[in-house]
N, C-alpha and C positions, 0 to 999 in steps of 0.2 A: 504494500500500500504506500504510495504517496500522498504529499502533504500537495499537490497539484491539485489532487482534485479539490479543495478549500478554494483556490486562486481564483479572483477575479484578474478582466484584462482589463487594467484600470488605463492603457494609451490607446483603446477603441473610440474613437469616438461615438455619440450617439446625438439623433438629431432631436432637439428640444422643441414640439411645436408650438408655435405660439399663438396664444387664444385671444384675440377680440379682446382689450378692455371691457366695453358695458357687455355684448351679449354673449362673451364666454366659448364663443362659437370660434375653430380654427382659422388664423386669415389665410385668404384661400383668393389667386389672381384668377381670371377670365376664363381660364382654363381648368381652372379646380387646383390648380400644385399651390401645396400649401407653404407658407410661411413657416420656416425654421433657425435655431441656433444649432451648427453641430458641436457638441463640447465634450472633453475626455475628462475624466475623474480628478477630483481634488488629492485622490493618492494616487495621479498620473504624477513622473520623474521632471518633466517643465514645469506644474503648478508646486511641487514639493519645492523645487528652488526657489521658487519666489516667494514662496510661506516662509523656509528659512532666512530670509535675507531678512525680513520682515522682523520675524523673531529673533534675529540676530543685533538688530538695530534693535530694537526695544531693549534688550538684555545690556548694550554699550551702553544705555540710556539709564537706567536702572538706578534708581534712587537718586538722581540729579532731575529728571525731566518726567513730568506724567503726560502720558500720550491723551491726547484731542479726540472727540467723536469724529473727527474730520481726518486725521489721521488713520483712524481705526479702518472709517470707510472706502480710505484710498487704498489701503491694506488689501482688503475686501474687494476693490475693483481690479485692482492690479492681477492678484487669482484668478477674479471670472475673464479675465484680458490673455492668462495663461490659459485656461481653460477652452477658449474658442479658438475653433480651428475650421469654421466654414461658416456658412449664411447664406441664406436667399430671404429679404427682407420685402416685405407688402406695404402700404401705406394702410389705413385705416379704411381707406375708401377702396381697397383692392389695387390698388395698380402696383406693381412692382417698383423697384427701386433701383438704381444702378450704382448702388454704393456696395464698392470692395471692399474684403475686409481688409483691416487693415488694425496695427496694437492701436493706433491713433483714434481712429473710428468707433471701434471695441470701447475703448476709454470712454469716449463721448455718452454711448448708448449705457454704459454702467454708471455714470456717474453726472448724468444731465438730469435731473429732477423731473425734465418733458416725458423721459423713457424709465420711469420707475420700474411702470409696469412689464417692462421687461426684464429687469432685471430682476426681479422677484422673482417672476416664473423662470429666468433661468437657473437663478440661486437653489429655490425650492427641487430643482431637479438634482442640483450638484451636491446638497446636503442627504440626499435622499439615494446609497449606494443601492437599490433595486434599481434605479435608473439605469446602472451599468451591467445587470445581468441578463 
């Protein structure tokens, strides 16, 4: 017996759909393809680095500086900015969008207060390890 079969593939990515603000419902262009984030796990080997940098820098910090809600969140964005690694993004009203992804981009949509709502539901998926099984 191996301890394999316990193992998740936490550098899979999986695509996170995203639902409507008010009705809940997938957004979905002309054609029905749905709106997504593809994202790999928070115990993927790219977002573990930048959780340790993170917590590297708090610990230099450590009893000289108390970290900011503002910091905490950038924290927080910077992981879901590890975490994604594709998109096809919708507007509200169905049309598609022709924004690449990009860390720059990624950044914006995590941490623009217009795109909460995304970022919630993609948070919710990446705190949620059945997402990656």
């Amino acid at each position: 017996m191996s301890l394999d079969a316990l193992a998740v593939d936490v550098s899979n990515a999986v695509p996170v759909i995203l639902l409507h603000p008010k009705t809940r419902q997938p957004l979905r262009d002309a054609n029905g393809k749905e709106a997504f984030i593809s994202v790999v796990s928070l115990d993927s080997p790219e977002v573990q680095r930048v959780q340790k940098a993170a917590l590297n820098k708090r610990l230099k910090m450590r009893g000289r500086v108390t970290m900011t809600a503002d910091e905490l969140e950038a924290e927080r964005a910077e992981a879901l900015v590890a975490a994604t690694k594709d998109w096809y993004l919708i507007g509200l009203d169905g049309t598609p969008l022709n924004v690449p992804l990009s860390d720059t981009a990624a950044r914006t949509v995590y941490t623009d207060l217009r795109f909460s709502w995304i970022k919630e539901q993609v948070s919710e998926a990446l705190d949620d390890r059945a997402t990656f099984l």
